[in-house]
PDBQT receptor file of N, H, CA, C and O in Angstrom, charges set to zero:
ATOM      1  N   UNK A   1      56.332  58.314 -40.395  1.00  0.00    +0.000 N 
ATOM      2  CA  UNK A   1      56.477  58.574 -38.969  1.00  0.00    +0.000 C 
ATOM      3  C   UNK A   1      55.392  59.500 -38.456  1.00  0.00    +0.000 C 
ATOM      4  O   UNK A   1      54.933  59.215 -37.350  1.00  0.00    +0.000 OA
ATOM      5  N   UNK A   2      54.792  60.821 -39.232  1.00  0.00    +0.000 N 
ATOM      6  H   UNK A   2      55.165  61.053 -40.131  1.00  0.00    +0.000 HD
ATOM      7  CA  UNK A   2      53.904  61.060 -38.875  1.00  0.00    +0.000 C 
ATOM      8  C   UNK A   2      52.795  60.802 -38.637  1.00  0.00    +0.000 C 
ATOM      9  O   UNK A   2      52.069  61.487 -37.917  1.00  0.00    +0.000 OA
ATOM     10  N   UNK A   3      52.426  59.609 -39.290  1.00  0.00    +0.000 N 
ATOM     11  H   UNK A   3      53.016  59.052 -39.875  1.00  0.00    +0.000 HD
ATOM     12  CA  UNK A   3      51.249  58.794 -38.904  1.00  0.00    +0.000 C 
ATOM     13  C   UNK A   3      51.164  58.456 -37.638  1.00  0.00    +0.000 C 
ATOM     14  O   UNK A   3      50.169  58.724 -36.965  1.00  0.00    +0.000 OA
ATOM     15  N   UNK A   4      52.329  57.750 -37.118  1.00  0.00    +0.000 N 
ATOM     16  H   UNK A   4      53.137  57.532 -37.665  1.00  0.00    +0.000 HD
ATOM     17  CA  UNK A   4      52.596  57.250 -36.040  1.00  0.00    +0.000 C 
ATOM     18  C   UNK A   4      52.576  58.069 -35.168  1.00  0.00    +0.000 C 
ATOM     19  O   UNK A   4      52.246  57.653 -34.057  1.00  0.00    +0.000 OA
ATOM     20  N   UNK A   5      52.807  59.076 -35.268  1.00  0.00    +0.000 N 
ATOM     21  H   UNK A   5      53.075  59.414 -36.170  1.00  0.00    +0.000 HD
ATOM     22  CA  UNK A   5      52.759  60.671 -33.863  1.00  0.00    +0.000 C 
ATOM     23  C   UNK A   5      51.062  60.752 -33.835  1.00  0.00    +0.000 C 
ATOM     24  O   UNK A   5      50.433  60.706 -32.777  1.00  0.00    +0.000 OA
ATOM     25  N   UNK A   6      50.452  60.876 -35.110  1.00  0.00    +0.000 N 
ATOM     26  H   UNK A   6      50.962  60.913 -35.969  1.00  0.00    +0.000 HD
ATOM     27  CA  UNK A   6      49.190  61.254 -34.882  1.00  0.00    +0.000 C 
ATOM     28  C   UNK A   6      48.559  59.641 -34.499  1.00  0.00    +0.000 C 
ATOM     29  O   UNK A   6      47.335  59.586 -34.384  1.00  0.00    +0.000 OA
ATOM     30  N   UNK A   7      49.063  58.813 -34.372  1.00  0.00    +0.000 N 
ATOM     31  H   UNK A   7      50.057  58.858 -34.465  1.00  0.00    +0.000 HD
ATOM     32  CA  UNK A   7      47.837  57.645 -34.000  1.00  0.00    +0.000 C 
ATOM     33  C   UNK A   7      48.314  57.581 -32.178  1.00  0.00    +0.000 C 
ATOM     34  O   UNK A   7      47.451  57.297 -31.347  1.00  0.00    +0.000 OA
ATOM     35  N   UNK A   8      49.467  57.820 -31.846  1.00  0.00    +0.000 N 
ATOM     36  H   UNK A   8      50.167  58.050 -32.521  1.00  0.00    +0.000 HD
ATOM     37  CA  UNK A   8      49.505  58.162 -31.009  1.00  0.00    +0.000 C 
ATOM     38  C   UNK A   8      48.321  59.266 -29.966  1.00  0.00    +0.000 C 
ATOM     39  O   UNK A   8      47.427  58.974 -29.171  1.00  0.00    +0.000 OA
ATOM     40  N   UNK A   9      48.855  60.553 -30.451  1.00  0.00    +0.000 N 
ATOM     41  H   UNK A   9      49.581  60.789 -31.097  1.00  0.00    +0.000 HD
ATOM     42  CA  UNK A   9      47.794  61.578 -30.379  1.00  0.00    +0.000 C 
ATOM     43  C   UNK A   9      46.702  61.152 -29.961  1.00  0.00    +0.000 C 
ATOM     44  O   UNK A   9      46.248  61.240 -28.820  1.00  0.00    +0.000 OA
ATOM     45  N   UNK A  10      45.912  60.326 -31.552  1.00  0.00    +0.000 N 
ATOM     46  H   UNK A  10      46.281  60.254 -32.479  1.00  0.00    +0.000 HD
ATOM     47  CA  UNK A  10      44.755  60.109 -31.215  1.00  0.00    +0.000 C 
ATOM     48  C   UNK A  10      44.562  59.308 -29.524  1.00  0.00    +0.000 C 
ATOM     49  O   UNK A  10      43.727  59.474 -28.635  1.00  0.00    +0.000 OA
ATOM     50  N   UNK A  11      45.470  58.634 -29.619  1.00  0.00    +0.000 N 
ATOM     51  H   UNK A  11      46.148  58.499 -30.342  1.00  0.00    +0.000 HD
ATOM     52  CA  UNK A  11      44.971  57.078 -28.092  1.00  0.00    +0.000 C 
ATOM     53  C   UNK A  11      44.887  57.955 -27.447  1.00  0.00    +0.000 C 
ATOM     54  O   UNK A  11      43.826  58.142 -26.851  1.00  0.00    +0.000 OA
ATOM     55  N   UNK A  12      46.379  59.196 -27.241  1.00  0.00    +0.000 N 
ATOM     56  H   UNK A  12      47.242  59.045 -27.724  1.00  0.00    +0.000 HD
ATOM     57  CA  UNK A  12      46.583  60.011 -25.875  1.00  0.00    +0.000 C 
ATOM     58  C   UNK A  12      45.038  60.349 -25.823  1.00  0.00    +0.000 C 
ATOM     59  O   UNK A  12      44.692  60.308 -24.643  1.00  0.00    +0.000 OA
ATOM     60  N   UNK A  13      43.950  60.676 -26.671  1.00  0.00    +0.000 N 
ATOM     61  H   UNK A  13      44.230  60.710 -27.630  1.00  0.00    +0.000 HD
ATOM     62  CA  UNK A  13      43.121  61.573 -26.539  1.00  0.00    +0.000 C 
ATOM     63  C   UNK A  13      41.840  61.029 -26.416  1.00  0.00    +0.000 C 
ATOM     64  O   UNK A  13      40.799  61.589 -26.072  1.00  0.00    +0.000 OA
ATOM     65  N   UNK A  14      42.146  59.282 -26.902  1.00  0.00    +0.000 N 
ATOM     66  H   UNK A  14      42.992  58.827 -27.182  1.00  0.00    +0.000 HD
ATOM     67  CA  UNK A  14      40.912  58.850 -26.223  1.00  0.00    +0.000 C 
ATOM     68  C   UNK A  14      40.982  58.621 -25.183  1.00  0.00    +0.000 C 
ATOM     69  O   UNK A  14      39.969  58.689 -24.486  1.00  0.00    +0.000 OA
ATOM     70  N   UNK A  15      42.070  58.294 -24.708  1.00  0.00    +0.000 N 
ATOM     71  H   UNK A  15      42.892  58.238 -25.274  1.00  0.00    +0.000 HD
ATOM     72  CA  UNK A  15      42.206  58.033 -22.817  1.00  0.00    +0.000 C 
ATOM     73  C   UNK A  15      41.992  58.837 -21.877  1.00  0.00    +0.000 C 
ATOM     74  O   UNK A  15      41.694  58.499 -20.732  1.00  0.00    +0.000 OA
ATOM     75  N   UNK A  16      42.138  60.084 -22.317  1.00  0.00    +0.000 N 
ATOM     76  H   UNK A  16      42.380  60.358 -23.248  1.00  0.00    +0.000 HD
ATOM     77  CA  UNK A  16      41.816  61.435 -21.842  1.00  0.00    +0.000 C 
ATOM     78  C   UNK A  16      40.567  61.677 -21.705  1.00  0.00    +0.000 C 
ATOM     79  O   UNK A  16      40.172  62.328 -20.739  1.00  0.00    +0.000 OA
ATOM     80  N   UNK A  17      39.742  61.208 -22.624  1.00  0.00    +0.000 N 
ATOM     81  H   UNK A  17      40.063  60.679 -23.409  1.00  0.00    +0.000 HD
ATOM     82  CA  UNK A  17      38.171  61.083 -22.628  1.00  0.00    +0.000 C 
ATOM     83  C   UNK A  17      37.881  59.977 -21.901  1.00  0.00    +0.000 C 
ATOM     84  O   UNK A  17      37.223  60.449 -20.974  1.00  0.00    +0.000 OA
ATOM     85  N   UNK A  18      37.959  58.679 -21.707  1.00  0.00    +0.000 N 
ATOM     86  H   UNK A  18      38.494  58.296 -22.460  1.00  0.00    +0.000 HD
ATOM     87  CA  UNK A  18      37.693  57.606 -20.683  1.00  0.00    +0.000 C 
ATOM     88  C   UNK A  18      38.129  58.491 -19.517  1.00  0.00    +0.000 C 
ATOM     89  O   UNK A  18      37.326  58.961 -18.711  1.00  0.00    +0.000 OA
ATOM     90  N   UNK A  19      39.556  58.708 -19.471  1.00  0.00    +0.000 N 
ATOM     91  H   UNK A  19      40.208  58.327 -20.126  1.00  0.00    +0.000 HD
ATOM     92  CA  UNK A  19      39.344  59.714 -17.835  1.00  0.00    +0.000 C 
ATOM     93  C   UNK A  19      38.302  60.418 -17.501  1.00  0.00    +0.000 C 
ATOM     94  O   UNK A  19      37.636  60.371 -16.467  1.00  0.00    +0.000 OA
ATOM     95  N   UNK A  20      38.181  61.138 -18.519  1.00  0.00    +0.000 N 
ATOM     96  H   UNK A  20      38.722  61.175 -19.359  1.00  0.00    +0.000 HD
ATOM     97  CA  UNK A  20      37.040  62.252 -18.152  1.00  0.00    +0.000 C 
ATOM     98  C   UNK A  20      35.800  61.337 -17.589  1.00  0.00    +0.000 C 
ATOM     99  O   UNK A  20      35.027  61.570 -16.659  1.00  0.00    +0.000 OA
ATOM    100  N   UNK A  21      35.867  60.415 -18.318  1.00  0.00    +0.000 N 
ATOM    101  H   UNK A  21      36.495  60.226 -19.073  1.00  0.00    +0.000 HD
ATOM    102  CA  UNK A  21      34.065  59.858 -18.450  1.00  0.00    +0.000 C 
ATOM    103  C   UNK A  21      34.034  58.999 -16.762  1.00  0.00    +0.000 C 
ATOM    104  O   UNK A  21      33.133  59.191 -15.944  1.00  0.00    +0.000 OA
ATOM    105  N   UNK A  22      35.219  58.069 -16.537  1.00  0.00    +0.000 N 
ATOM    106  H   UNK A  22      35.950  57.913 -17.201  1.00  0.00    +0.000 HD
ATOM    107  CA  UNK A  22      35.597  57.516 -15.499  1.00  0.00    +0.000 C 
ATOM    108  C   UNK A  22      35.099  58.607 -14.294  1.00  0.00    +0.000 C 
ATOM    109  O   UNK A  22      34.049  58.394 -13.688  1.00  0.00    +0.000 OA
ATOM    110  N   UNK A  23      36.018  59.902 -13.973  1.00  0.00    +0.000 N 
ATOM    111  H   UNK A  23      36.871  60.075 -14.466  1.00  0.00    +0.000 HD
ATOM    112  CA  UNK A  23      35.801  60.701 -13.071  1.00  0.00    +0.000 C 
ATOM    113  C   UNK A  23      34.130  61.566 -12.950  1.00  0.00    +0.000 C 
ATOM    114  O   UNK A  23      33.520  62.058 -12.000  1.00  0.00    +0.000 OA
ATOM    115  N   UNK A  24      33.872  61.447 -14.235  1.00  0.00    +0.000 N 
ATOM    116  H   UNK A  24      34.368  61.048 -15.007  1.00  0.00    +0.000 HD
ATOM    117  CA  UNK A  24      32.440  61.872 -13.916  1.00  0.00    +0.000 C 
ATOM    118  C   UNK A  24      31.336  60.429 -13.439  1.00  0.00    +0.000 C 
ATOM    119  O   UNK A  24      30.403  60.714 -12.688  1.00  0.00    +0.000 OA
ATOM    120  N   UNK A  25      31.459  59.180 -13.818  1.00  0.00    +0.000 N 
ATOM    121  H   UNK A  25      32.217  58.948 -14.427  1.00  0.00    +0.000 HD
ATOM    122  CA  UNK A  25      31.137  58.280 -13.128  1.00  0.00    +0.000 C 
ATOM    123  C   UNK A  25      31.283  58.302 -11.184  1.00  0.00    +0.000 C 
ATOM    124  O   UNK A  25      30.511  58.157 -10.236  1.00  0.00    +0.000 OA
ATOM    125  N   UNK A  26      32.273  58.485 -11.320  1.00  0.00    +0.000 N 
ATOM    126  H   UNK A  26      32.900  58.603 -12.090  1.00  0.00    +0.000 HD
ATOM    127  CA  UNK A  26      33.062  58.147 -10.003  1.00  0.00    +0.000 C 
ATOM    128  C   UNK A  26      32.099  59.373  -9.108  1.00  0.00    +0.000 C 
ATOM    129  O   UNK A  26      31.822  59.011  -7.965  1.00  0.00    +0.000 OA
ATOM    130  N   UNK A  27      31.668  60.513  -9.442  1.00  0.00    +0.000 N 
ATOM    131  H   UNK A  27      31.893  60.807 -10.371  1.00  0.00    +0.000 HD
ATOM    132  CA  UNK A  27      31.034  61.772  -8.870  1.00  0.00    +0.000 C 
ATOM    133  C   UNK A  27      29.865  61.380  -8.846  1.00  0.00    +0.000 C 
ATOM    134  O   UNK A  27      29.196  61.682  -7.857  1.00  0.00    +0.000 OA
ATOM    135  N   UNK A  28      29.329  60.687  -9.786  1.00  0.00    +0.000 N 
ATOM    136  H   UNK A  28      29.871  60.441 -10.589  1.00  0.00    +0.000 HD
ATOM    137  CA  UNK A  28      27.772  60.208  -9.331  1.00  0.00    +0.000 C 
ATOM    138  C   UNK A  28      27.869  58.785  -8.505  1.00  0.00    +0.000 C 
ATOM    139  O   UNK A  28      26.860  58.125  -8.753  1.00  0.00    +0.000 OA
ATOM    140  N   UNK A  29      28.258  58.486  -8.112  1.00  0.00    +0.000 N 
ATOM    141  H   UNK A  29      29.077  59.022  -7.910  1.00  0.00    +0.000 HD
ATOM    142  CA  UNK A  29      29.026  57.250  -7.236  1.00  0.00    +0.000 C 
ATOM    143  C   UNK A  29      28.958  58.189  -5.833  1.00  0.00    +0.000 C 
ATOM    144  O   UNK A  29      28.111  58.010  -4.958  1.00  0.00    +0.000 OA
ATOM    145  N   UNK A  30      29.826  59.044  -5.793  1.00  0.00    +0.000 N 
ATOM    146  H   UNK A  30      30.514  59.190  -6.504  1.00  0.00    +0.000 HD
ATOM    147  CA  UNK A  30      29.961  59.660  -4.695  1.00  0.00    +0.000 C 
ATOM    148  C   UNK A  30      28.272  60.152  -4.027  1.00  0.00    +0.000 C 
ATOM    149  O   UNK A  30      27.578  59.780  -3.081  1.00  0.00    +0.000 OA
ATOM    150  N   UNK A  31      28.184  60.838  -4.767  1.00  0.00    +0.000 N 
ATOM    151  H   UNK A  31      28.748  61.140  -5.536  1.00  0.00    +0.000 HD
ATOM    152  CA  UNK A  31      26.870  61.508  -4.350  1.00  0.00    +0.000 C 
ATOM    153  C   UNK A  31      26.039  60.531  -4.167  1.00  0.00    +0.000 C 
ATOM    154  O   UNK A  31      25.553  60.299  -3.061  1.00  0.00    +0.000 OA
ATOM    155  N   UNK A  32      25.732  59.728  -5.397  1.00  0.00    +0.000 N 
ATOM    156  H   UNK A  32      26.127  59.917  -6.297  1.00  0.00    +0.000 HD
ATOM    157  CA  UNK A  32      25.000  58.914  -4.278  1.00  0.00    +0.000 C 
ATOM    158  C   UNK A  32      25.266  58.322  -2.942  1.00  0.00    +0.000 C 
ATOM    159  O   UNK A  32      24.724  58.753  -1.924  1.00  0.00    +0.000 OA
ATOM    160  N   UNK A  33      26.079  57.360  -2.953  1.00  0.00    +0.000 N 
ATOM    161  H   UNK A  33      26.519  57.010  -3.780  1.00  0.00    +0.000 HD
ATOM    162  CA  UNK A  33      27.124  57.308  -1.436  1.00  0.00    +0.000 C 
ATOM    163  C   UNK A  33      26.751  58.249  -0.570  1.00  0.00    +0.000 C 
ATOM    164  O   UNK A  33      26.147  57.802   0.405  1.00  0.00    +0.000 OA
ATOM    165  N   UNK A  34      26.914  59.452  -0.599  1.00  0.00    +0.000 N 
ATOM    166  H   UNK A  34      27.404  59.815  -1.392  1.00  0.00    +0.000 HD
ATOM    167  CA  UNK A  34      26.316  60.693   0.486  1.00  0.00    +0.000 C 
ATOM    168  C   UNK A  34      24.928  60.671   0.560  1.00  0.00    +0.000 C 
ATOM    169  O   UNK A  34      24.437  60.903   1.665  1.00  0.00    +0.000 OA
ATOM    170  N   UNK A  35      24.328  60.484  -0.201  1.00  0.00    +0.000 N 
ATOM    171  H   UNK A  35      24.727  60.295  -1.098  1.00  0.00    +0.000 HD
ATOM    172  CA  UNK A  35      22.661  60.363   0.015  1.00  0.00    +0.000 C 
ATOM    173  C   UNK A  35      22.232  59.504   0.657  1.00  0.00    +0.000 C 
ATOM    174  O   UNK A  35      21.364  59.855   1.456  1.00  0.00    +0.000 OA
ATOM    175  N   UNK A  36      22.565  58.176   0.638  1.00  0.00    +0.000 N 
ATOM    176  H   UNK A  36      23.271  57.890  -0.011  1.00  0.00    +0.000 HD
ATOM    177  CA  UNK A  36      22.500  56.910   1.656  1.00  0.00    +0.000 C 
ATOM    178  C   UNK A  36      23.051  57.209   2.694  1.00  0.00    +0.000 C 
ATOM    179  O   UNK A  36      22.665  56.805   3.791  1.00  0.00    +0.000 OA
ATOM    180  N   UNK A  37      24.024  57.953   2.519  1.00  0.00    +0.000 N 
ATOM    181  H   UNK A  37      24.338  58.282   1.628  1.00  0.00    +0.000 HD
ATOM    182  CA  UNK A  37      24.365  58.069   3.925  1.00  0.00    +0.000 C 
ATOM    183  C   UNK A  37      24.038  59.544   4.911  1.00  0.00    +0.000 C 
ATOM    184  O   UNK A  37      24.433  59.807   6.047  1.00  0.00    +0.000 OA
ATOM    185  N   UNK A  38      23.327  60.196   4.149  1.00  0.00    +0.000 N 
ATOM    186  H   UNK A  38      23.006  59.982   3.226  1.00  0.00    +0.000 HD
ATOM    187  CA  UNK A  38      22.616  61.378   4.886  1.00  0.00    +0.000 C 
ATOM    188  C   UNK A  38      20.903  60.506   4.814  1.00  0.00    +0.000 C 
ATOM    189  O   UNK A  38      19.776  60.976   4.967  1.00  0.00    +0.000 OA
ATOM    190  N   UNK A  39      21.085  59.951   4.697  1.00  0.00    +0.000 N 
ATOM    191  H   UNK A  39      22.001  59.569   4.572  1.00  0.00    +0.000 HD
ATOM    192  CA  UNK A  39      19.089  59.202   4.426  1.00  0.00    +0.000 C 
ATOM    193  C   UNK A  39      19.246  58.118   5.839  1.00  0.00    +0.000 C 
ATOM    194  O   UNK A  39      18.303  57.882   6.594  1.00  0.00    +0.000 OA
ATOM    195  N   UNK A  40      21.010  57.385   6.040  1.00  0.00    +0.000 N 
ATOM    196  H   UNK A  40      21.777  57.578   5.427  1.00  0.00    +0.000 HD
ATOM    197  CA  UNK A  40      20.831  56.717   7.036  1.00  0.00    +0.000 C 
ATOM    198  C   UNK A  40      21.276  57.662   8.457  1.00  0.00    +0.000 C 
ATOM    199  O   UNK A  40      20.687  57.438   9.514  1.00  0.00    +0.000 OA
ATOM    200  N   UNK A  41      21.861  58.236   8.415  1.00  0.00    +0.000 N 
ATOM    201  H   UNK A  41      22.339  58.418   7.556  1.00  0.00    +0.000 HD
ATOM    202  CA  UNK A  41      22.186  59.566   9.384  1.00  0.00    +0.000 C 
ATOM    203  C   UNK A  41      20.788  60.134  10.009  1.00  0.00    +0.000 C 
ATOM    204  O   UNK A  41      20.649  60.250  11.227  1.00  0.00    +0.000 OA
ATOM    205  N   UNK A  42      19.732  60.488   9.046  1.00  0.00    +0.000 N 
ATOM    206  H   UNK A  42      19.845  60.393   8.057  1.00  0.00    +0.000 HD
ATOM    207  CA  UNK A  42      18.353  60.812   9.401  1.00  0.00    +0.000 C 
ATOM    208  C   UNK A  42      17.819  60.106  10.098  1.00  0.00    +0.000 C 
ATOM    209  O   UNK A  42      17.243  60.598  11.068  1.00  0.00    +0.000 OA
ATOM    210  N   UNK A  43      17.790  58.526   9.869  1.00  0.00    +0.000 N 
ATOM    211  H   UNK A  43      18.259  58.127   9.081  1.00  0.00    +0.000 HD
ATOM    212  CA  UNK A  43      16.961  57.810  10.168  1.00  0.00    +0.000 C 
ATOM    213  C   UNK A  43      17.202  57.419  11.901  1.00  0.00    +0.000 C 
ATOM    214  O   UNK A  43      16.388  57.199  12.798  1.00  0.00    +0.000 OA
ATOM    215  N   UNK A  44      18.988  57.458  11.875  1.00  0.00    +0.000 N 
ATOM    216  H   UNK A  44      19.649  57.637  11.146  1.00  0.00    +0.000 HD
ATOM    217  CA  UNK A  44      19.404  57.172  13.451  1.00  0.00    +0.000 C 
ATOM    218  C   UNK A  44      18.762  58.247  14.427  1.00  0.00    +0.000 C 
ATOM    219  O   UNK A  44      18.186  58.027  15.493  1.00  0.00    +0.000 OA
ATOM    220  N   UNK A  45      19.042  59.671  13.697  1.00  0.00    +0.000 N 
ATOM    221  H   UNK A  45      19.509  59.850  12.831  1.00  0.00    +0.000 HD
ATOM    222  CA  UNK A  45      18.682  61.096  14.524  1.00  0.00    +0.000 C 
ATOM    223  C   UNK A  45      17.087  60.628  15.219  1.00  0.00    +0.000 C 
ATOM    224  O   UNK A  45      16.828  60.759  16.415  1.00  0.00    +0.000 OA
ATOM    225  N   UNK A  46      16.097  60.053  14.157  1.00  0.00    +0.000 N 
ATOM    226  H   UNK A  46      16.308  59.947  13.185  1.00  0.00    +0.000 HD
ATOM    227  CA  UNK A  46      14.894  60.010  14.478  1.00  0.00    +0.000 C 
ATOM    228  C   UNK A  46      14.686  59.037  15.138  1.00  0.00    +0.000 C 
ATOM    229  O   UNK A  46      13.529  58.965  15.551  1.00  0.00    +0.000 OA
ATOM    230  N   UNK A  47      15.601  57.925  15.525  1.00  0.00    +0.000 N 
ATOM    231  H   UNK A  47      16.541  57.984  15.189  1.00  0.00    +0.000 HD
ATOM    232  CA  UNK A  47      15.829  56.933  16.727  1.00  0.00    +0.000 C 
ATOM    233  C   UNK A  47      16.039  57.398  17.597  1.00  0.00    +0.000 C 
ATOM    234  O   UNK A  47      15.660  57.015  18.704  1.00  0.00    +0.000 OA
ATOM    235  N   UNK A  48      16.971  58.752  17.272  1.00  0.00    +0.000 N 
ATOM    236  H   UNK A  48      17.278  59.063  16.373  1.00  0.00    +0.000 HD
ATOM    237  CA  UNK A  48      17.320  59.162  19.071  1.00  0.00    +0.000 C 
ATOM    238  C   UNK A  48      18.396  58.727  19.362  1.00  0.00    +0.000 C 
ATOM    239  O   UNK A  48      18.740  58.474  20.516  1.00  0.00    +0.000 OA
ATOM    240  N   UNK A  49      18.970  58.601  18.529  1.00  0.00    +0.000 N 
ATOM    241  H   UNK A  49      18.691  58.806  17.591  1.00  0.00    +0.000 HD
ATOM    242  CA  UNK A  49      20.641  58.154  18.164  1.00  0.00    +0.000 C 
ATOM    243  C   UNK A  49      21.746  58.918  18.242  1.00  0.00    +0.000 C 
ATOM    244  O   UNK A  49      21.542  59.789  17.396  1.00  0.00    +0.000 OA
ATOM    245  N   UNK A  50      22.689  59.105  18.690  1.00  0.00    +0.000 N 
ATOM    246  H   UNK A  50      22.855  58.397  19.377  1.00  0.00    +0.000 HD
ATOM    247  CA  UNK A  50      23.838  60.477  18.581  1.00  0.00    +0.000 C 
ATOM    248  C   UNK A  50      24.685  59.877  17.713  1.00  0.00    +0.000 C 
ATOM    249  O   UNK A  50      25.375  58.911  18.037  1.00  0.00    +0.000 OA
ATOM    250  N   UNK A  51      24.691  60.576  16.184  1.00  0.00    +0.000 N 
ATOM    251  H   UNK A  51      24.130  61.361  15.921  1.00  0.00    +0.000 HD
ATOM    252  CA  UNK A  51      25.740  60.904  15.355  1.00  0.00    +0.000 C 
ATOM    253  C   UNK A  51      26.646  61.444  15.040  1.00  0.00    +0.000 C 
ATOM    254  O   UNK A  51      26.343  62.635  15.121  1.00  0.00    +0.000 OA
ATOM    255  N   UNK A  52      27.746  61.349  14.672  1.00  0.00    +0.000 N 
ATOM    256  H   UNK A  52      27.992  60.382  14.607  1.00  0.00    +0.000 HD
ATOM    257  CA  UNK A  52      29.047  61.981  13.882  1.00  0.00    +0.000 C 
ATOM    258  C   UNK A  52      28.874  61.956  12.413  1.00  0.00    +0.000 C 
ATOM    259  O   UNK A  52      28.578  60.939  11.785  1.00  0.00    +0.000 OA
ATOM    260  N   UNK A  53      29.026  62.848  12.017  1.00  0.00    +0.000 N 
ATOM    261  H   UNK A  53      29.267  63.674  12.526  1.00  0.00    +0.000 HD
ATOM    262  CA  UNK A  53      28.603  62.574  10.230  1.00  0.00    +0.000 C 
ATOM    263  C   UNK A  53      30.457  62.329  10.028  1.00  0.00    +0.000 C 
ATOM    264  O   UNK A  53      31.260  63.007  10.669  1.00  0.00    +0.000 OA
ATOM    265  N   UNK A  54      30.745  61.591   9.346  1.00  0.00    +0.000 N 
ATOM    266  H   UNK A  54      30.093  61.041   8.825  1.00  0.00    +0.000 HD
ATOM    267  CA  UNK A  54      31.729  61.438   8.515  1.00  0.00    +0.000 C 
ATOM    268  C   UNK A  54      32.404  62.235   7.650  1.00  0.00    +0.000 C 
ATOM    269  O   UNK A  54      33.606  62.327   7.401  1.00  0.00    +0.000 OA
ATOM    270  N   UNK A  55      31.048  63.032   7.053  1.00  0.00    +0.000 N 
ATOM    271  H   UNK A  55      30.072  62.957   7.255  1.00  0.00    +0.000 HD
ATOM    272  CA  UNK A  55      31.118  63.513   5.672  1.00  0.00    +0.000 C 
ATOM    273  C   UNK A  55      31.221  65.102   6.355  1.00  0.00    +0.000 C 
ATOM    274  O   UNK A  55      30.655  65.415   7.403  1.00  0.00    +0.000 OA
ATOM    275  N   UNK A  56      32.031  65.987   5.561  1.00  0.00    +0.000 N 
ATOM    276  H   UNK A  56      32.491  65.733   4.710  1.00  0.00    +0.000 HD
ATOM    277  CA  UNK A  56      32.246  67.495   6.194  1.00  0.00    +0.000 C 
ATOM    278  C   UNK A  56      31.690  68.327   5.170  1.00  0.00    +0.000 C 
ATOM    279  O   UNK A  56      31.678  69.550   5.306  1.00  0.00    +0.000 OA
TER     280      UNK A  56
């Protein structure tokens, strides 16, 4: 039975690491996302465009 607790364990702990890895994906996702969208925000301003940024 203790095998079985620790193979457990182990999954709990690789999934825990895919989370991790997932949410740090997901943050460079974001940021970029904000960069396109502060790069297209710029580009309207220099049209002469009136913006609302989305982003706070």
């Amino acid at each position: 039975m203790s095998s079985d607790a620790e193979t457990i364990y182990e999954r709990v702990a690789k999934l825990e690491d895919e989370i991790a890895l997932l949410r740090s994906e997901l943050d460079i996702i974001k940021s970029a996302f904000r960069n396109k969208l502060a790069r297209h925000e710029i580009s309207m301003i220099k049209e002469g465009k009136d913006i609302n940024s989305i982003i706070d």
